[in-house]
C-alpha positions as CSV (number, residue, x, y, z in Angstrom):
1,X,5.2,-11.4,-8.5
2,X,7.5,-8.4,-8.4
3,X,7.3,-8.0,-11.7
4,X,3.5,-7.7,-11.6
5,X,3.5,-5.3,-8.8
6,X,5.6,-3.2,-11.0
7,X,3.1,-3.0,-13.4
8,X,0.3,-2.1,-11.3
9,X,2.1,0.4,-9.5
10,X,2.8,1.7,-13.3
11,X,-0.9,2.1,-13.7
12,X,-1.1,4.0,-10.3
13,X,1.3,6.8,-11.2
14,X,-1.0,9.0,-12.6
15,X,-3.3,8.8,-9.7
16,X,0.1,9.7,-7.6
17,X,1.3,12.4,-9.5
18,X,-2.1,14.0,-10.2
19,X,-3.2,14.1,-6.8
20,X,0.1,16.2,-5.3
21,X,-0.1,19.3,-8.1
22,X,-2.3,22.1,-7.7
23,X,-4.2,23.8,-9.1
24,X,-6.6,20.6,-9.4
25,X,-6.9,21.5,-13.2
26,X,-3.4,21.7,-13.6
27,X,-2.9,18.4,-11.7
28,X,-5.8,16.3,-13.6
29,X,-3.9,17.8,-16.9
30,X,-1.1,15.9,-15.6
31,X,-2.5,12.8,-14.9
32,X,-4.6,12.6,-18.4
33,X,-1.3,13.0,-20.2
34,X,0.5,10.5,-18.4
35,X,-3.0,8.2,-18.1
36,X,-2.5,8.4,-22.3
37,X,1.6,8.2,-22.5
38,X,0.7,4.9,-20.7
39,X,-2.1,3.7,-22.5
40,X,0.0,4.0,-26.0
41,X,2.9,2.5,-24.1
42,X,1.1,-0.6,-23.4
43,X,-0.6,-0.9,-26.7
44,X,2.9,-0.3,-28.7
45,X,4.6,-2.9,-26.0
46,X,1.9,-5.1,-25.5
47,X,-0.7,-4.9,-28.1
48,X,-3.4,-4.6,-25.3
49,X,-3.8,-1.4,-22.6
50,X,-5.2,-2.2,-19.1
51,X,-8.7,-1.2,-17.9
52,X,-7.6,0.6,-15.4
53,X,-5.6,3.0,-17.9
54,X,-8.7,3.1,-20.1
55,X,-10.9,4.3,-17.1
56,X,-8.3,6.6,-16.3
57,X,-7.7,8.3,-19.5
58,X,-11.8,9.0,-19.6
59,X,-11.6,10.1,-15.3
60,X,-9.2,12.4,-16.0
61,X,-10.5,14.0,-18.9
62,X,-14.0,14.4,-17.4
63,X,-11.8,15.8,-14.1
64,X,-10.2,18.5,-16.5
65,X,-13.7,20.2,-17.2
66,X,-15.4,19.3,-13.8
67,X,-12.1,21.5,-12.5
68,X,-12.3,24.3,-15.1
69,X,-16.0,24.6,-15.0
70,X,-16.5,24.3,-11.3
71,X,-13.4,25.5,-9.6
72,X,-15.3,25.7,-6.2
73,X,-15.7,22.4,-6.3
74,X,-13.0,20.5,-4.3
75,X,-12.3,17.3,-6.3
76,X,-9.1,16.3,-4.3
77,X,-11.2,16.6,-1.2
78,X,-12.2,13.0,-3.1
79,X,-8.9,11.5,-3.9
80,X,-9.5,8.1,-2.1
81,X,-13.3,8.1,-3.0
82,X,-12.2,8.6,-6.6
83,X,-9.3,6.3,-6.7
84,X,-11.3,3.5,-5.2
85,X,-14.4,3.8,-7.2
86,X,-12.4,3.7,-10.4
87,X,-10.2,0.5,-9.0
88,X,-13.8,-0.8,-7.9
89,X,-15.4,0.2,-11.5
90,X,-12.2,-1.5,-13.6
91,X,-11.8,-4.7,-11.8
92,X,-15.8,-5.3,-12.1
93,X,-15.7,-4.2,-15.8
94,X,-12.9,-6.8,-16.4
95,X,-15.0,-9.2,-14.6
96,X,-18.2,-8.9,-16.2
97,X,-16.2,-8.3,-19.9
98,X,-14.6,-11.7,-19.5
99,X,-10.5,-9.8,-19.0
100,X,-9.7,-9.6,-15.0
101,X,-7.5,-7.2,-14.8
102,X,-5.1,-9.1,-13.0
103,X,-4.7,-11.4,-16.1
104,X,-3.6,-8.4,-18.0
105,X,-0.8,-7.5,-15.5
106,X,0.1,-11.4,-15.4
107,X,0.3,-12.1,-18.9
108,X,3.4,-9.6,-18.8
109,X,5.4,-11.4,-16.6
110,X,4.3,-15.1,-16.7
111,X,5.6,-17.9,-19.6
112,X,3.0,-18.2,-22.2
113,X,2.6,-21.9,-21.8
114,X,1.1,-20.8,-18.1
115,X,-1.4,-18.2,-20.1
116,X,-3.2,-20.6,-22.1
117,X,-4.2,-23.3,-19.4
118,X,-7.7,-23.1,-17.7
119,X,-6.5,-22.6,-14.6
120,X,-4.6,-19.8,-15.2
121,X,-7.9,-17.6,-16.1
122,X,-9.8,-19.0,-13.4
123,X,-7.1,-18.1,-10.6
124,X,-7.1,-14.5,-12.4
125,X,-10.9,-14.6,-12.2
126,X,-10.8,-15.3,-8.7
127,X,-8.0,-13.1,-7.7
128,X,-9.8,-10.5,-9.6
129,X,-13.0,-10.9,-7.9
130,X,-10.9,-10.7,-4.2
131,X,-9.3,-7.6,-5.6
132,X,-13.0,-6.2,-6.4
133,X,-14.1,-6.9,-2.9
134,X,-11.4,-5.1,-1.3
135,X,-12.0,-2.0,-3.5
136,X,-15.2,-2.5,-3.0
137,X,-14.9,-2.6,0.5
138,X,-12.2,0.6,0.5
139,X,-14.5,2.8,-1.4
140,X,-17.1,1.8,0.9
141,X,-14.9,3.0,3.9
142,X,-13.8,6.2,1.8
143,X,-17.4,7.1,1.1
144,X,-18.3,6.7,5.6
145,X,-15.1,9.1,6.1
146,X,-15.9,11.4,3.1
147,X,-19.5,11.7,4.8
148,X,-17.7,11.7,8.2
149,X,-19.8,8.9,9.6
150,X,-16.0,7.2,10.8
151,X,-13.3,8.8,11.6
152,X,-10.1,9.8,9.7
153,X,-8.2,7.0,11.7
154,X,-10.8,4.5,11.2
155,X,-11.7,4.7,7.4
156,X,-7.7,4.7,6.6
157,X,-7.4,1.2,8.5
158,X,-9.5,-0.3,6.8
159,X,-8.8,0.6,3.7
160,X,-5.3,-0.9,4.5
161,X,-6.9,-3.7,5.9
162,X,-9.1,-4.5,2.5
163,X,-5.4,-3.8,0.8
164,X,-3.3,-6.5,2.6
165,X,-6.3,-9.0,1.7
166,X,-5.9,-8.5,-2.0
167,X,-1.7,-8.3,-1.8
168,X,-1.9,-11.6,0.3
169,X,-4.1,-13.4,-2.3
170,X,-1.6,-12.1,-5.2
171,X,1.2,-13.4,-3.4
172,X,-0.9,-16.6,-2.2
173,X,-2.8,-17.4,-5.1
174,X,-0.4,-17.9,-8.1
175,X,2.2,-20.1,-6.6
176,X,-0.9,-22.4,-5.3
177,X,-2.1,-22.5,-8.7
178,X,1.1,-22.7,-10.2
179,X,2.2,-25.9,-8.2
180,X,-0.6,-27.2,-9.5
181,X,0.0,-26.8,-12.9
182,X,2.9,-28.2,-12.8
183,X,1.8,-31.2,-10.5
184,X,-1.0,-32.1,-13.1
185,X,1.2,-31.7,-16.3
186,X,3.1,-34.7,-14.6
């Protein structure tokens, strides 16, 4: 479970790092180059990259020009809008593709005789799909406090809210399905 956090929150770096450096341009820069030292990472290590870092590579080279052409244009003002639709966009790409994301980070960290049984694509499906809903949910609160229909307070709360859904169905899910895997294998 750990280890799986780790990757995520390896995927998530370039949204960290590119969101603290200005100029924007300079910061997007930033977080394309480390969106594609991660992508050939994972395809050297693991023969497979992760949607997210495949929607990220493309967000932040669109973000690049967007920031040099139209430097008036406050994209950071957008962070947690951005972040949120792109989490939203990858998990229901992996969804509809058939690959939940979550199975990409899983197969990293879980035995291999876990990774070919039925259930372990359907709890990835389904813990997937949670995930989907709470970014859903989070870019829908991002997009009230962006438009300032809620408040700063408000829209933050329930982003953490939607959050702690999809952590406590990562750490609830796979030691449920898990036990029983191992209770039906005898």
């Amino acid at each position: 479970m750990i280890q799986t956090l780790f990757w995520i929150f390896v995927d998530l770096i370039p949204f960290f790092v590119a969101f603290q450096v200005e100029p924007p341009a300079l910061g997007l820069t930033i977080g394309f180059v480390l969106s594609v030292l991660i992508y050939l990472f994972q395809k050297k290590k693991f023969g497979e990259v992760t949607t997210i870092i495949r929607i990220k590579v493309y967000y932040f080279f669109f973000g690049i020009w967007v920031a040099l052409l139209l430097p008036s244009f406050h994209l950071f003002d957008f962070t947690q809008l951005f972040m949120y639709g792109i989490l939203t966009l990858a998990s229901a790409i992996s969804l509809v593709i058939k690959k939940p994301f979550t199975l990409q980070y899983a197969k990293k960290v879980v035995p291999e005789a876990f990774t070919t049984h039925r259930l372990f694509y359907l709890s990835n499906f389904w813990l997937t799909f949670i995930w989907a809903v709470a970014f859903a949910l989070s870019l829908i609160c991002s997009a009230l406090y962006a438009m300032r229909i809620i408040s700063g307070e408000a829209g933050v709360t329930l982003v953490h809210v939607w959050n702690m859904i999809g952590l406590a169905a990562t750490i609830l899910v796979r030691p449920i399905v898990k036990r029983f895997f191992l209770n039906r294998q005898g």
